[in-house]
gemmi code that builds the backbone of each chain (N, CA, C; Angstrom):
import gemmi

chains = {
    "A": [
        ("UNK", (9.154, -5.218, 16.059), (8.264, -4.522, 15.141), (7.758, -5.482, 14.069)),
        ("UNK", (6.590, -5.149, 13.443), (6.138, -5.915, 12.590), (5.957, -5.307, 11.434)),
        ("UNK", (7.322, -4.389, 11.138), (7.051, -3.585, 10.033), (7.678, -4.712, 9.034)),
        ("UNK", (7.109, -4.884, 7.741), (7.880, -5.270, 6.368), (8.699, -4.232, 5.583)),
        ("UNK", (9.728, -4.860, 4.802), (10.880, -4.413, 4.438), (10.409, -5.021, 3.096)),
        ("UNK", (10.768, -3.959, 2.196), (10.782, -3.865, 0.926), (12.054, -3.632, 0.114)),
        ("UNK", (12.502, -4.395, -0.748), (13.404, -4.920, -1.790), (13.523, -4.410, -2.566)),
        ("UNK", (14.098, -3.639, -3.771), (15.322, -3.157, -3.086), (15.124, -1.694, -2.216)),
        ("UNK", (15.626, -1.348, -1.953), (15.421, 0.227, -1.466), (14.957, 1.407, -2.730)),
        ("UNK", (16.199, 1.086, -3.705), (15.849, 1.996, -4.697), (16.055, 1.379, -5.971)),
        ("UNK", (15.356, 2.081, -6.941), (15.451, 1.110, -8.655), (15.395, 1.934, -9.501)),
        ("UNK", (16.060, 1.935, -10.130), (16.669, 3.145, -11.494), (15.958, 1.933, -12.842)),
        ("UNK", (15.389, 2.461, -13.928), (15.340, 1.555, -14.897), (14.850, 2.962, -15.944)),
        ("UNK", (14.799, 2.384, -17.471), (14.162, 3.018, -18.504), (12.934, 2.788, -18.541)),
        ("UNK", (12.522, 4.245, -19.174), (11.069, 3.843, -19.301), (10.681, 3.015, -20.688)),
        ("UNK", (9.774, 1.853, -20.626), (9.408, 0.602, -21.217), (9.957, -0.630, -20.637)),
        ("UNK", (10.958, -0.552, -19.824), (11.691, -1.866, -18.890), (10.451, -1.592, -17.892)),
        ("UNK", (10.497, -3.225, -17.604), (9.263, -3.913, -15.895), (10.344, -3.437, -15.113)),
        ("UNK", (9.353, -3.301, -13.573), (10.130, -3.027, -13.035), (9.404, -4.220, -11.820)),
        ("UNK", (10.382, -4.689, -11.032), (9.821, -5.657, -9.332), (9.940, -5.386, -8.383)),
        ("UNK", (9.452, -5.121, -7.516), (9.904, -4.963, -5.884), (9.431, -6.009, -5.320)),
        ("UNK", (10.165, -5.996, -4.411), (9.984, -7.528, -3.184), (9.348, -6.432, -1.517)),
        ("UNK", (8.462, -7.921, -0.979), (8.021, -7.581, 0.362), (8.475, -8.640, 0.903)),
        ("UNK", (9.007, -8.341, 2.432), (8.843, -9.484, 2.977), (7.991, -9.053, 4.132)),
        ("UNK", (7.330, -10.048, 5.485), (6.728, -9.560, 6.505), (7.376, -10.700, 7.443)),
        ("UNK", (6.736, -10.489, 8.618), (6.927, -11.547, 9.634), (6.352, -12.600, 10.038)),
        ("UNK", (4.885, -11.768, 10.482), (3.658, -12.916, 11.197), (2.743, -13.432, 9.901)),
        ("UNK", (1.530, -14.097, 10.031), (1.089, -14.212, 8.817), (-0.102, -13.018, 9.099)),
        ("UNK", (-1.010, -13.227, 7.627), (-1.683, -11.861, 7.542), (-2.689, -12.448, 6.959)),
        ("UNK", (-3.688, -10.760, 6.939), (-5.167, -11.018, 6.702), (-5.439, -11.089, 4.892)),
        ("UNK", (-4.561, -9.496, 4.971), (-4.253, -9.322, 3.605), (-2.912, -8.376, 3.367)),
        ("UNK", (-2.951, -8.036, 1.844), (-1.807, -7.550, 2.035), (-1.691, -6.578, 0.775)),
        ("UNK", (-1.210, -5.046, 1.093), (-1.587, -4.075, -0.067), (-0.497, -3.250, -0.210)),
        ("UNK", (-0.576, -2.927, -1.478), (0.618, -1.948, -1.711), (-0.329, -0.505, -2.633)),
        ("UNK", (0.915, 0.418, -1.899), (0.726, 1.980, -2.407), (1.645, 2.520, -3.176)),
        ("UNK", (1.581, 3.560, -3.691), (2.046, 4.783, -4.136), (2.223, 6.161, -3.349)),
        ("UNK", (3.604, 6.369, -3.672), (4.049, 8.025, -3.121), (4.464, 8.629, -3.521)),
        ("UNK", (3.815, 9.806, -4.242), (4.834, 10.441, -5.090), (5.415, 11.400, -3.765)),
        ("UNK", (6.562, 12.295, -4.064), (7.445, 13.235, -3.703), (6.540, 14.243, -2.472)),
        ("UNK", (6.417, 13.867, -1.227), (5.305, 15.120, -0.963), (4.401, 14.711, -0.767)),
        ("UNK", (3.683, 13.842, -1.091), (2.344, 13.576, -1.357), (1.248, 12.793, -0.360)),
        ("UNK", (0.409, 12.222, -0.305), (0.310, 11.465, 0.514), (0.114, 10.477, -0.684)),
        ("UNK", (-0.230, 8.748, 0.150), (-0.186, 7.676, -0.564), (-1.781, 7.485, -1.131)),
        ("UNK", (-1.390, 6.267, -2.394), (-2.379, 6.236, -3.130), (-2.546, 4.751, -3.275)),
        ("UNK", (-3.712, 4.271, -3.043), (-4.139, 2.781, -3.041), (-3.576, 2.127, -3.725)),
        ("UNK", (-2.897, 1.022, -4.365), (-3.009, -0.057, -5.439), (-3.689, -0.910, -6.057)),
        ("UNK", (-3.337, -2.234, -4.278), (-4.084, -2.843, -5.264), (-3.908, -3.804, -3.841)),
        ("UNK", (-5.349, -4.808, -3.490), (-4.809, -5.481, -2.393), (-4.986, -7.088, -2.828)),
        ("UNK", (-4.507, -7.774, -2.118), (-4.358, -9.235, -2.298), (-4.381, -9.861, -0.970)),
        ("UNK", (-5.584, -10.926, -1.066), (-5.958, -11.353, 0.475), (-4.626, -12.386, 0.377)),
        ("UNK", (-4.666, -13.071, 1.413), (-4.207, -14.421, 2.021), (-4.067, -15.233, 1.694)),
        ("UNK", (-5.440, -15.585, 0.907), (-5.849, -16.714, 0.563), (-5.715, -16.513, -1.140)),
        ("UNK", (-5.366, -15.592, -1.275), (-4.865, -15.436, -3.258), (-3.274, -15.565, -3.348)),
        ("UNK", (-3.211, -15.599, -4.751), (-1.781, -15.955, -4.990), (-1.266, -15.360, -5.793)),
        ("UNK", (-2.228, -14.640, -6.897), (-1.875, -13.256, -7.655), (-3.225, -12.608, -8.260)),
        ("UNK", (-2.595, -11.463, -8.117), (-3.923, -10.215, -8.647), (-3.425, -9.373, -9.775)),
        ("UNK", (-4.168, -9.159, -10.529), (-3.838, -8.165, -11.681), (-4.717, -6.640, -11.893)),
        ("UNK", (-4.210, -5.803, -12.016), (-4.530, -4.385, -12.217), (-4.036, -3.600, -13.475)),
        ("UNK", (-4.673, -3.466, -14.065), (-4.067, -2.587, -15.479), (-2.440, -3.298, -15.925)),
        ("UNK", (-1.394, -2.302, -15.257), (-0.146, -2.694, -15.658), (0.841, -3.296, -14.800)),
        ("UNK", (-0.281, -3.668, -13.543), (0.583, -3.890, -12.063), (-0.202, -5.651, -12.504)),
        ("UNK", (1.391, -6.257, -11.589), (0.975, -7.616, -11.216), (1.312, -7.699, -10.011)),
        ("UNK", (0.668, -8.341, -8.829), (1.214, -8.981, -8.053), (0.924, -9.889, -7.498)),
        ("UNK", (1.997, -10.461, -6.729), (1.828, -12.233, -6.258), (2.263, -12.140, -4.924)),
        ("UNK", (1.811, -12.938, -4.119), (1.597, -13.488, -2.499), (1.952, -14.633, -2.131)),
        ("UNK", (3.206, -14.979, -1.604), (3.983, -16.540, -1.349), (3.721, -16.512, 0.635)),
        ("UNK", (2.610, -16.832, 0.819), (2.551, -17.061, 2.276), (3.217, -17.857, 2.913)),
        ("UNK", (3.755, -18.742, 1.767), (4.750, -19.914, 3.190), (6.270, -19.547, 2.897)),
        ("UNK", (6.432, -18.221, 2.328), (7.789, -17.358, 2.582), (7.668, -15.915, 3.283)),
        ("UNK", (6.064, -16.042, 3.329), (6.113, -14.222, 3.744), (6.839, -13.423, 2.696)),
        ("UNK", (6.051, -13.228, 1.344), (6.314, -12.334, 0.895), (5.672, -11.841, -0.432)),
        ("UNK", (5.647, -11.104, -0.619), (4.964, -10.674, -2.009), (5.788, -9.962, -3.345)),
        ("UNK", (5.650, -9.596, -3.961), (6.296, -9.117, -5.177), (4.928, -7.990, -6.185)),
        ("UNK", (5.739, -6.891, -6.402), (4.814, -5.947, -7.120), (5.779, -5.679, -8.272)),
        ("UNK", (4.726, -5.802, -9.639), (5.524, -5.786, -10.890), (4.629, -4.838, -11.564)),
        ("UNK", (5.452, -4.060, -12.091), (5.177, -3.095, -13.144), (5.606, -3.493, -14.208)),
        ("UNK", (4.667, -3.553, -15.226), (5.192, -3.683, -16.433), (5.304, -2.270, -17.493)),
        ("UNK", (6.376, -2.587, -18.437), (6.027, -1.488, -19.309), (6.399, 0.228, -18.954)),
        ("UNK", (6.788, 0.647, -17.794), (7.500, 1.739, -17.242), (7.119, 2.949, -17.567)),
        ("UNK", (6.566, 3.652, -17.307), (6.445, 5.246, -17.731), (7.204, 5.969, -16.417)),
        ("UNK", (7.476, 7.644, -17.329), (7.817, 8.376, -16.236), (7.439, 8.718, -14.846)),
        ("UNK", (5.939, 8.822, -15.373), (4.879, 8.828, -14.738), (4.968, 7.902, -13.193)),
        ("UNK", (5.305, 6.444, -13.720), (5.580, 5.797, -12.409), (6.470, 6.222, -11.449)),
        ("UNK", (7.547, 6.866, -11.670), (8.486, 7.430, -10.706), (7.599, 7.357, -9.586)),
        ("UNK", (7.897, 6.943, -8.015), (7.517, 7.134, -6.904), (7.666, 6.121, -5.666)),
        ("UNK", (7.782, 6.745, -4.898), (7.393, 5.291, -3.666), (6.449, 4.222, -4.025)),
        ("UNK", (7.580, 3.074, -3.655), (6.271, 1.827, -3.125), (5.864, 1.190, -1.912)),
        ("UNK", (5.157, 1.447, -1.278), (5.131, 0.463, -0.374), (3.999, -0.753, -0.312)),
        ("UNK", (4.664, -1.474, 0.484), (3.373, -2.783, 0.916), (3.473, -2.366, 2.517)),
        ("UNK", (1.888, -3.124, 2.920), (1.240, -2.648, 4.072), (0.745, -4.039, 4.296)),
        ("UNK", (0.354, -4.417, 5.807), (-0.329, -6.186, 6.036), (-1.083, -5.483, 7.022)),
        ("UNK", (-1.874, -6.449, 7.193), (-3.102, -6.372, 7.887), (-3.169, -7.381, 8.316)),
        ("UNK", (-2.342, -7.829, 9.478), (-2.477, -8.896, 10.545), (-3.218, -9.193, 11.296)),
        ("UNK", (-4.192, -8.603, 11.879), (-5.096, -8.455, 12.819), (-6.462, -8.925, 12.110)),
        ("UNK", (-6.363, -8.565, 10.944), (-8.277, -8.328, 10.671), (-8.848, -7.439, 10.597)),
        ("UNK", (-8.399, -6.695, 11.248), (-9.397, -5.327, 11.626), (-8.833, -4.404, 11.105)),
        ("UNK", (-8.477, -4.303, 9.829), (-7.509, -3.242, 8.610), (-6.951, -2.349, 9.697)),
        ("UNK", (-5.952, -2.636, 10.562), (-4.606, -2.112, 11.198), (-3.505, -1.875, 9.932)),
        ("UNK", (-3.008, -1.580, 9.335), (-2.310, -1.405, 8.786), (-0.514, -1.196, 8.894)),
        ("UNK", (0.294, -2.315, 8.572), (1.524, -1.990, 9.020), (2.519, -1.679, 7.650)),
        ("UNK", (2.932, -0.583, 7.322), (3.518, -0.373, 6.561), (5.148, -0.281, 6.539)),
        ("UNK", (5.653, -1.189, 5.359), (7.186, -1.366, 5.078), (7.640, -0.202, 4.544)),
        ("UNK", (8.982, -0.373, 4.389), (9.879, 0.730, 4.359), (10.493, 1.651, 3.110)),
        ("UNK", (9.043, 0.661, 2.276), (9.148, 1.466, 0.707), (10.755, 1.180, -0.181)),
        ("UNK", (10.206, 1.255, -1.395), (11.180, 1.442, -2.337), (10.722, 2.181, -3.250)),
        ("UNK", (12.114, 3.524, -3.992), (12.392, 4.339, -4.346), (12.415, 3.645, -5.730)),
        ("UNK", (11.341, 4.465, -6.405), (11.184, 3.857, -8.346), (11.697, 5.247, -8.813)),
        ("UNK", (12.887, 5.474, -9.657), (12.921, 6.320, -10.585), (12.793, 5.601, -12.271)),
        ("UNK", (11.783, 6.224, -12.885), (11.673, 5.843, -14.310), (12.550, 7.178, -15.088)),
        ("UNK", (13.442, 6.144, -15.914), (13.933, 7.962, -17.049), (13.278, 7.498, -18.164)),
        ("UNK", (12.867, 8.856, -18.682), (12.663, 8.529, -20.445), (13.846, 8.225, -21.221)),
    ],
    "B": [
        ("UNK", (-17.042, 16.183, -4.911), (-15.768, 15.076, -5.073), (-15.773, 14.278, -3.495)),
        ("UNK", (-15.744, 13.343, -3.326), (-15.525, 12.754, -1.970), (-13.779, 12.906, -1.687)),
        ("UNK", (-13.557, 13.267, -0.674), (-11.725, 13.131, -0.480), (-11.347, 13.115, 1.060)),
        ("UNK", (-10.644, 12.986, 1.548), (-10.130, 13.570, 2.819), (-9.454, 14.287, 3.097)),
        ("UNK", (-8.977, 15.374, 3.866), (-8.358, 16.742, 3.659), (-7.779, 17.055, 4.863)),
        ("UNK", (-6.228, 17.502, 4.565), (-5.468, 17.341, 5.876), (-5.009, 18.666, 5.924)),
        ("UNK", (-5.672, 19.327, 6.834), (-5.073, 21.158, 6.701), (-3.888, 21.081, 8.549)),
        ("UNK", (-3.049, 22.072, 8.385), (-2.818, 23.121, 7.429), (-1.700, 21.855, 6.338)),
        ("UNK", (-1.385, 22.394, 5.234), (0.233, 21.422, 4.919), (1.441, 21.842, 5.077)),
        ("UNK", (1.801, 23.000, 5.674), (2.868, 23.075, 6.489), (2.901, 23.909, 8.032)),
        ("UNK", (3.129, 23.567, 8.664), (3.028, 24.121, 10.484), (4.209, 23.765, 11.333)),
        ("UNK", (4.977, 25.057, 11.742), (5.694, 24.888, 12.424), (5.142, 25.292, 13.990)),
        ("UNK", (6.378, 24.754, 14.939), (5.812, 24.857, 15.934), (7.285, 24.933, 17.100)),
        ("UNK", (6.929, 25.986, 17.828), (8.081, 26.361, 18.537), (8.049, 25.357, 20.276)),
        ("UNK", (9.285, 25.260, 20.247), (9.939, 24.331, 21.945), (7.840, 24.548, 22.650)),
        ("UNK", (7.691, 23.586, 23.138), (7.032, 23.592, 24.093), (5.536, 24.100, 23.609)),
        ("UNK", (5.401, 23.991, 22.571), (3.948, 24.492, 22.150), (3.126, 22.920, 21.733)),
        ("UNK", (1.566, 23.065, 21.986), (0.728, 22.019, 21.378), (0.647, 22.365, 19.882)),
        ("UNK", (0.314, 21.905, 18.818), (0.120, 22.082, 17.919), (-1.339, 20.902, 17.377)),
        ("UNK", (-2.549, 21.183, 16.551), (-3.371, 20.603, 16.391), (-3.740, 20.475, 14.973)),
        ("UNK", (-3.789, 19.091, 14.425), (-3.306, 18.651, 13.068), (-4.633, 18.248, 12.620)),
        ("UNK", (-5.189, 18.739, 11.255), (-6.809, 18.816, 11.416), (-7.111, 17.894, 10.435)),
        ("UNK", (-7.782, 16.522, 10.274), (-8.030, 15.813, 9.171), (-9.643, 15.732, 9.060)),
        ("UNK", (-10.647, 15.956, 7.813), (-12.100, 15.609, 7.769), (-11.419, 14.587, 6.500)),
        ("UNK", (-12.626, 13.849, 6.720), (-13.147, 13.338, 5.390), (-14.775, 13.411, 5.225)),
        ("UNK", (-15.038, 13.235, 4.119), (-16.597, 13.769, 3.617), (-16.662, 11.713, 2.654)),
        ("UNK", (-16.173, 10.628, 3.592), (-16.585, 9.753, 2.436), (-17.369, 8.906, 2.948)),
        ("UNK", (-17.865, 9.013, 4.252), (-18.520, 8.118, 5.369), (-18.171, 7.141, 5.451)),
        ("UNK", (-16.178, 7.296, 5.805), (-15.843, 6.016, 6.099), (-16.059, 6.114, 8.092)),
        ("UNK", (-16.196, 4.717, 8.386), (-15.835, 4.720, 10.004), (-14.710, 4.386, 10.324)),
        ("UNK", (-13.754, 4.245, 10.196), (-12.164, 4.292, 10.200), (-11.503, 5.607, 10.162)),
        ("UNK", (-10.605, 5.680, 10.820), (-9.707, 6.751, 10.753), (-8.345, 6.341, 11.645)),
        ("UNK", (-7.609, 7.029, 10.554), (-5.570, 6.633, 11.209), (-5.293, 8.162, 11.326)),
        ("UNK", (-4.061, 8.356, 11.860), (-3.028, 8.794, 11.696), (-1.326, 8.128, 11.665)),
        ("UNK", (-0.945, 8.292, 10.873), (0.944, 7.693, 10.702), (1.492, 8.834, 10.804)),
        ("UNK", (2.802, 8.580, 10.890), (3.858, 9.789, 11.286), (4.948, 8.876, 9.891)),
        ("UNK", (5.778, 10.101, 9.142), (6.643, 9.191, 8.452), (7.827, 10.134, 8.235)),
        ("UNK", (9.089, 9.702, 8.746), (10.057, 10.307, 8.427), (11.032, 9.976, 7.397)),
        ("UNK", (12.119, 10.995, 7.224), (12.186, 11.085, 5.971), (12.881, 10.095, 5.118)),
        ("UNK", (12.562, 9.134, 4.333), (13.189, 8.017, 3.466), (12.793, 6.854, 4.572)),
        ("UNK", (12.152, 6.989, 5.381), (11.342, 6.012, 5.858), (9.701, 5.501, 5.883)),
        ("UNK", (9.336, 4.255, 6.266), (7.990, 3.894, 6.257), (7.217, 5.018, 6.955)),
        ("UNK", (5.902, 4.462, 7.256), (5.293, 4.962, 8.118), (4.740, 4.367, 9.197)),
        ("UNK", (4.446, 4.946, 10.574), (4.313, 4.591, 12.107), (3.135, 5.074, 12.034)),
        ("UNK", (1.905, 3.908, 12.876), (1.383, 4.393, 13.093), (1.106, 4.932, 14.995)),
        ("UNK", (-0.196, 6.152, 14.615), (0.182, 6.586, 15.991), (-1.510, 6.772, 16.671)),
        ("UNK", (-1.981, 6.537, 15.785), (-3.588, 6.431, 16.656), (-4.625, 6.058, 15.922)),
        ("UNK", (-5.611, 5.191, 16.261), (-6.704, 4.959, 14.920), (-8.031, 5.013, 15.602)),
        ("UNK", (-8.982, 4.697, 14.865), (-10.176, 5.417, 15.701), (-11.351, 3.882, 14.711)),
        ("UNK", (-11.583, 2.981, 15.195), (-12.819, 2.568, 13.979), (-14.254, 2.906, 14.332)),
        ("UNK", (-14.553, 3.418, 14.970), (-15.563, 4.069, 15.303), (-16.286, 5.488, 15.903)),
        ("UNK", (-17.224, 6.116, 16.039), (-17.040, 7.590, 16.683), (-16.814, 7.119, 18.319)),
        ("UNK", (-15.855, 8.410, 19.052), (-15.905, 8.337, 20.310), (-15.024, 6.888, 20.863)),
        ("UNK", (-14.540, 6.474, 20.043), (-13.410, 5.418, 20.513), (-12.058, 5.384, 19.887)),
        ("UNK", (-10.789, 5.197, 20.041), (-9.717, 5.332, 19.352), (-8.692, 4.369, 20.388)),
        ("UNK", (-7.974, 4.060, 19.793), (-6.948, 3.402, 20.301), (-5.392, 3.801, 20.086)),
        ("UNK", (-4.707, 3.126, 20.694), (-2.981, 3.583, 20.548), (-2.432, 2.885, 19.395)),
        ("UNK", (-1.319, 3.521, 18.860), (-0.776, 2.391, 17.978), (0.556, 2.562, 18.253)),
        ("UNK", (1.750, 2.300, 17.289), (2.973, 1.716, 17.810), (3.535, 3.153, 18.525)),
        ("UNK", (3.095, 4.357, 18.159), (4.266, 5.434, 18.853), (3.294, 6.869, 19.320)),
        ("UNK", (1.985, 6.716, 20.335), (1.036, 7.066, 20.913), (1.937, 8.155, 21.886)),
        ("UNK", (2.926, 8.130, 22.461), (3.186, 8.710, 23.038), (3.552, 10.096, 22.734)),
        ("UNK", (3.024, 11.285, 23.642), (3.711, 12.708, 23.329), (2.179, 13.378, 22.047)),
        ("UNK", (1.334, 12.060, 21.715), (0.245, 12.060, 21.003), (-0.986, 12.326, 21.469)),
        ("UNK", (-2.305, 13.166, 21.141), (-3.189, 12.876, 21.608), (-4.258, 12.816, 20.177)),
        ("UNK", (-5.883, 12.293, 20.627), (-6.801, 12.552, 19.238), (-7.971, 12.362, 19.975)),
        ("UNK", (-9.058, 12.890, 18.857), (-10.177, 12.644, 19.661), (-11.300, 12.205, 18.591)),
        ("UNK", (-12.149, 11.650, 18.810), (-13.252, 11.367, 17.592), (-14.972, 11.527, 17.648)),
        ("UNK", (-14.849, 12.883, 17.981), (-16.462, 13.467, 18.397), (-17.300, 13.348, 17.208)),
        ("UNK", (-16.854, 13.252, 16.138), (-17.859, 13.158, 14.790), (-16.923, 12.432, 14.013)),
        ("UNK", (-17.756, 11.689, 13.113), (-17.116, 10.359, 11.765), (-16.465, 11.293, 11.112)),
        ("UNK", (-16.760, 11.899, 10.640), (-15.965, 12.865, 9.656), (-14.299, 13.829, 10.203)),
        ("UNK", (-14.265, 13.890, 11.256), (-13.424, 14.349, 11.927), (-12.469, 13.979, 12.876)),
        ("UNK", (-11.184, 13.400, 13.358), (-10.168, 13.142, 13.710), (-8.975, 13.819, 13.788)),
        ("UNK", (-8.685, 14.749, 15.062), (-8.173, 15.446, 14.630), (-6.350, 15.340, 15.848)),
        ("UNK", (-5.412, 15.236, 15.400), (-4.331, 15.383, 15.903), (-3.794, 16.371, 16.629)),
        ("UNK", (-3.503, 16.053, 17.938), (-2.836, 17.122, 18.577), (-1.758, 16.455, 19.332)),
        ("UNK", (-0.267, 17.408, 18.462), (1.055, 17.225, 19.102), (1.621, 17.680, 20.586)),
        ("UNK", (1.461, 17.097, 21.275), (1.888, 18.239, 22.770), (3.655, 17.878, 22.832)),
        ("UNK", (3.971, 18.795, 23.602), (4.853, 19.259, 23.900), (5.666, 18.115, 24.661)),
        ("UNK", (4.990, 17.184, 25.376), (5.988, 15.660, 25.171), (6.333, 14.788, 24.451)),
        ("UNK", (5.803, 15.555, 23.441), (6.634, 14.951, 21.933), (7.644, 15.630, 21.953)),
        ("UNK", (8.949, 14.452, 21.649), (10.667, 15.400, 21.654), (11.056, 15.616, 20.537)),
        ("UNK", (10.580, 14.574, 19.262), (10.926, 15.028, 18.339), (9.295, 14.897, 17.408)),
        ("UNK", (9.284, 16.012, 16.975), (7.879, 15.488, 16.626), (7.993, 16.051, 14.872)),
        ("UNK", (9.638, 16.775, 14.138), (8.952, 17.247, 13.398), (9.312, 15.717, 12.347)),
        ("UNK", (8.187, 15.943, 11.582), (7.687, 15.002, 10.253), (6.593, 15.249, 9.402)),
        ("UNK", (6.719, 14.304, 8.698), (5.176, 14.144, 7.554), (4.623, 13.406, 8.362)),
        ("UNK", (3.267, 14.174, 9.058), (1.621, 13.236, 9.306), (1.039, 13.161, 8.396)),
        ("UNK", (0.687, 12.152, 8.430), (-0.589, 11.420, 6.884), (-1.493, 11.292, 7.907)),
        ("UNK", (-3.120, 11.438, 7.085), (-4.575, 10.848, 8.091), (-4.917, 9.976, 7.275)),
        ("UNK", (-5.476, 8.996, 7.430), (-6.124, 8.150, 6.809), (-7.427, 7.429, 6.412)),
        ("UNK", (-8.453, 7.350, 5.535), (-9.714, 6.398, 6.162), (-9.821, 5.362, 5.416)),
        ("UNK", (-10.791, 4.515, 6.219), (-11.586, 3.570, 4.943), (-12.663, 2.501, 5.512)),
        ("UNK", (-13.482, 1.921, 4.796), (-14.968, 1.716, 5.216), (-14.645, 0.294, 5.904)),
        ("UNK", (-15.404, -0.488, 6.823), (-14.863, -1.977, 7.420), (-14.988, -2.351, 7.288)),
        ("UNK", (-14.226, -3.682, 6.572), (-13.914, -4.848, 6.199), (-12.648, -4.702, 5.473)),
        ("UNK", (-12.401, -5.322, 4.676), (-11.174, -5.734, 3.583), (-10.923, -4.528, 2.638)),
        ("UNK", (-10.636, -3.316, 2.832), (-10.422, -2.831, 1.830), (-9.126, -1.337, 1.893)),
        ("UNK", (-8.395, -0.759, 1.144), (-7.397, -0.136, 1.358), (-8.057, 1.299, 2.530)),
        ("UNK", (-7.061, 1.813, 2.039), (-6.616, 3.195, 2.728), (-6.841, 4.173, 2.069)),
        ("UNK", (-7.780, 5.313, 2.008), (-7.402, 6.487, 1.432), (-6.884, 7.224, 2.526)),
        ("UNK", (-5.974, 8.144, 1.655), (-4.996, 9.000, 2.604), (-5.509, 10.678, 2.137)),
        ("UNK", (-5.103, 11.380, 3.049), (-4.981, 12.852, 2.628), (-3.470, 13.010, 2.165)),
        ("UNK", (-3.333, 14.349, 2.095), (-1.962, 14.721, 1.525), (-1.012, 15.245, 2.170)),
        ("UNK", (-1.405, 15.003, 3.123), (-0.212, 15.235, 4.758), (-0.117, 16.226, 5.089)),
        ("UNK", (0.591, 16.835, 6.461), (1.054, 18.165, 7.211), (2.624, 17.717, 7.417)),
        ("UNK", (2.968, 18.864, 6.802), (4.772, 18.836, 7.347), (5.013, 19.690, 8.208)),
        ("UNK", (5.188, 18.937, 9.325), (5.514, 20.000, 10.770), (7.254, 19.863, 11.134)),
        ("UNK", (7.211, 21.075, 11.907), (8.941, 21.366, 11.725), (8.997, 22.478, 13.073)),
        ("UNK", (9.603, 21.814, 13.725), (9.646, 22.027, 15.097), (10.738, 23.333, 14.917)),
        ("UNK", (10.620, 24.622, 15.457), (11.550, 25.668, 15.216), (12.206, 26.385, 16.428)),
    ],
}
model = gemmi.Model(1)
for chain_id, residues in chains.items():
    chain = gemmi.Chain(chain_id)
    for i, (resn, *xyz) in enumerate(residues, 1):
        res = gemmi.Residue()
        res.name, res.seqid = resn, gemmi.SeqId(i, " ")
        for name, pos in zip(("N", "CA", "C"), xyz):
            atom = gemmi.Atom()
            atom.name, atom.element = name, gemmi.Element(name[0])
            atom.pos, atom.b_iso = gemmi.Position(*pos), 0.0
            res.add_atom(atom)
        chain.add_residue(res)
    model.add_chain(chain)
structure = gemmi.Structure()
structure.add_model(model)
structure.setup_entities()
């Protein structure tokens, strides 16, 4: 399988603490994106980062792309409750936005 | 509002029945997925479509069928050689080239 595995499984923190998750993948890729899930829900875009980048920034999200480890990292800074939810990262190996999605990690934020 | 819309969101379905899992979108993307995702796990995908009238298999096609007579429409049907089929289906679209996924808000089917 060419699913990616995401770091840790689950993450407890306060809200105003960053929070990180890790990706890893296998093959190399086209690009590479991570979502949101809340409870139920379906998923919600992030934020994507080609191949050929090495970090992207979005409001309170950072993330970075180490291609000659296969892997990426999604950082939240700053924590709200609000963030509570699935993360996942997804690659796009092919080109042709196939989408392979990892195995998520579990964000609980407390106030 | 542009969105994509995954009716019904919950459907059960008894031993040996088809069941048909209905996704539109109104955003004129030419893409369309379906994933299957169980519970505290990723998601699989199980059929994608990038164009009308063509679709392909993806990692767990089997016990699966879909069809893509209009852009806007993709619609899932579980048959009965699916053994375990109950889960969260997500549909998916998005326009071609480089860019994410919008999703609907899934069907939770539950085999009874």
């Amino acid at each position: 399988s060419q699913q990616g595995e995401e770091d840790p499984q689950a993450l407890s923190i306060q809200e105003g603490e960053n929070a990180t998750m890790n990706c890893s993948y296998k093959t190399s890729i086209n690009n590479l994106q991570w979502y949101r899930q809340n409870s139920g829900r379906g998923l919600v875009h992030l934020i994507l980062i080609r191949s050929n980048e090495r970090e992207k920034h979005s409001g309170r999200l950072r993330v970075t792309l180490d291609t000659s480890k296969k892997s990426s990292s999604l950082l939240i800074t700053a924590s709200r409750a609000a963030d509570t939810a699935s993360y996942f990262c997804a690659t796009d190996f092919t080109g042709f936005q196939k989408l392979v999605f990892g195995t998520g990690t579990r964000l609980l934020v407390s106030p | 509002d542009g969105g994509i819309t995954q009716s019904p969101k919950y459907l059960f379905r008894k031993e040996g029945q088809n069941v048909t899992l209905s996704c539109e979108q109104n955003l004129n993307h030419d893409a369309m997925y379906w994933y299957r995702q169980d519970p505290g796990q990723g998601l699989r995908l199980i059929y994608y479509s990038q164009i009308v009238n063509d679709f392909q298999k993806g990692d767990i096609a089997e016990g699966y069928s879909v069809s893509r007579e209009k852009k806007e429409s993709f619609p899932l049907t579980v048959t009965s050689a699916q053994k375990n089929p109950t889960a969260f289906y997500l549909c998916a679209s998005s326009i071609t080239g480089v860019y994410g996924y919008t999703f609907g808000s899934g069907t939770r089917l539950t085999v009874v």
